[in-house]
C-alpha positions as CSV (number, residue, x, y, z in Angstrom):
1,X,6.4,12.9,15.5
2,X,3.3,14.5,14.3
3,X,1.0,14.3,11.2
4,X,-1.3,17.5,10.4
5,X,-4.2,16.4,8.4
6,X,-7.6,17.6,7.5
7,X,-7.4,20.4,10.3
8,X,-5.8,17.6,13.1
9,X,-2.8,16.3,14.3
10,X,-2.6,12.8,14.4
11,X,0.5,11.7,16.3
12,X,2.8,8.7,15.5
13,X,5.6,6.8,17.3
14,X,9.0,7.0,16.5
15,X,9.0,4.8,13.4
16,X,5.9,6.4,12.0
17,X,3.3,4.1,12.9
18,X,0.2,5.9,13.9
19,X,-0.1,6.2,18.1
20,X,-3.7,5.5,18.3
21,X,-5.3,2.9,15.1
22,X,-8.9,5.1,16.0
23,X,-7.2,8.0,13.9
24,X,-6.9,6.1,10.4
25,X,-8.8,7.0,7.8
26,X,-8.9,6.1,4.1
27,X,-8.0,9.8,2.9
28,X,-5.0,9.9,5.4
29,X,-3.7,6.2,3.7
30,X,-2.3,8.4,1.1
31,X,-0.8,10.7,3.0
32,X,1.3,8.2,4.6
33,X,2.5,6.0,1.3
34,X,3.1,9.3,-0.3
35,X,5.8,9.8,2.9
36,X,6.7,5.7,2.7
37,X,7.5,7.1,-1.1
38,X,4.3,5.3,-2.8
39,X,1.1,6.1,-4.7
40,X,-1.1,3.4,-3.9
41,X,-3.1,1.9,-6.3
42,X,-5.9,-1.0,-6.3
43,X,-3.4,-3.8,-5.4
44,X,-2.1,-1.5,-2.5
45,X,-5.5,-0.9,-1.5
46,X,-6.3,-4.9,-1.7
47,X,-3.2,-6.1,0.8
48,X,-3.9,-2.9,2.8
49,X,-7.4,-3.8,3.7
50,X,-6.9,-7.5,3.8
51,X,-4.6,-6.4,6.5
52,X,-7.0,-4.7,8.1
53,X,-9.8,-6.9,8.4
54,X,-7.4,-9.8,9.7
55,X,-6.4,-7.4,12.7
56,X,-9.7,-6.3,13.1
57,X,-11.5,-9.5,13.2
58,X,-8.9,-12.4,13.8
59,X,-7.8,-11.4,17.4
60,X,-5.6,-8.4,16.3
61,X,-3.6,-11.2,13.9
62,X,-0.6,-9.5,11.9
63,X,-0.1,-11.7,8.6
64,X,3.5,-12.6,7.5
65,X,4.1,-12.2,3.7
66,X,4.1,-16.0,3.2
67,X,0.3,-15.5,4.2
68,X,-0.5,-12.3,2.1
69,X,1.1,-14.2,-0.6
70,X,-1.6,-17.1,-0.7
71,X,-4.5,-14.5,0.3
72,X,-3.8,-12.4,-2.6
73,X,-3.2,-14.9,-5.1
74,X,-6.3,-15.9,-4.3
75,X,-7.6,-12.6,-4.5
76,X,-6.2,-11.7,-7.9
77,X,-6.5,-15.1,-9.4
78,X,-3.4,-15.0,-10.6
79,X,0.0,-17.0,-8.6
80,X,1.8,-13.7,-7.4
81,X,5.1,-13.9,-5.4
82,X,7.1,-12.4,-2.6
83,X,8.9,-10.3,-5.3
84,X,5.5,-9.2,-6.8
85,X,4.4,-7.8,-2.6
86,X,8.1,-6.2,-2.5
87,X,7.1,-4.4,-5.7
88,X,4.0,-3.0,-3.8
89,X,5.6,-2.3,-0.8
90,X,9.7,-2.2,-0.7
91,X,10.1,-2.0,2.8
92,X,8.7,-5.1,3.5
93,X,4.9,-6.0,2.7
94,X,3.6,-6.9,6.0
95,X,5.4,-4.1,8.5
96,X,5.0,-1.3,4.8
97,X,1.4,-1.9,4.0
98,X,0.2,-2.3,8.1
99,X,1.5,1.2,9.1
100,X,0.0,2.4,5.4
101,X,-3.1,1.1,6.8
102,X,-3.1,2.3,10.3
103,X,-1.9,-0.8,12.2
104,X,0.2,-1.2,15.4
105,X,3.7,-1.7,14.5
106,X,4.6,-5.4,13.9
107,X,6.9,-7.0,16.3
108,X,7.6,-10.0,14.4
109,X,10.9,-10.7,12.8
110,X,11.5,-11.7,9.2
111,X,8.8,-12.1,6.1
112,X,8.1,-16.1,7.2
């Protein structure tokens, strides 16, 4: 499977996760909620990129939602819960918002 975007294609696997993380860009994060069936707004844009950077600079670390929970509660200064990341992202938080953002495709089982 195949995305065309700003004048390339940027190839993903099977479940739509892109084949090479070099290819992400912040324009093309729409493109793929818009095909997950969301507009992302500044909350998306919060769990996506604290996704992100704990990839990118804890050792390629893949957060459960337990862990997104507490980070952006903390963000938001507010207590959120699970039900308030499902919200965001229906098809689970962690596995949604990390393909949304570019990431290899989680192999972990379950939300905790």
């Amino acid at each position: 499977m195949a995305i065309d975007f700003d004048g390339a294609t940027i190839e993903t696997n099977p479940s739509g996760y892109l084949a090479d993380m070099e290819a992400w860009s912040e324009g093309l994060a729409p493109v793929l909620a818009s095909a997950e069936g969301i507009e992302l707004t500044d909350k998306h844009w919060d769990v996506i990129n604290f996704l992100r950077t704990e990839y990118i600079e804890s050792n390629q670390n893949q957060p459960n939602t337990r862990t997104i929970v507490k980070a952006m509660s903390k963000a938001w200064g507010e207590k959120i819960s699970q039900k308030d990341l499902y919200e965001l992202f229906p098809g689970d938080p962690s596995k949604q918002a990390g393909k949304i953002g570019g990431l290899p495709e989680s192999r972990r089982k379950g939300g905790y």
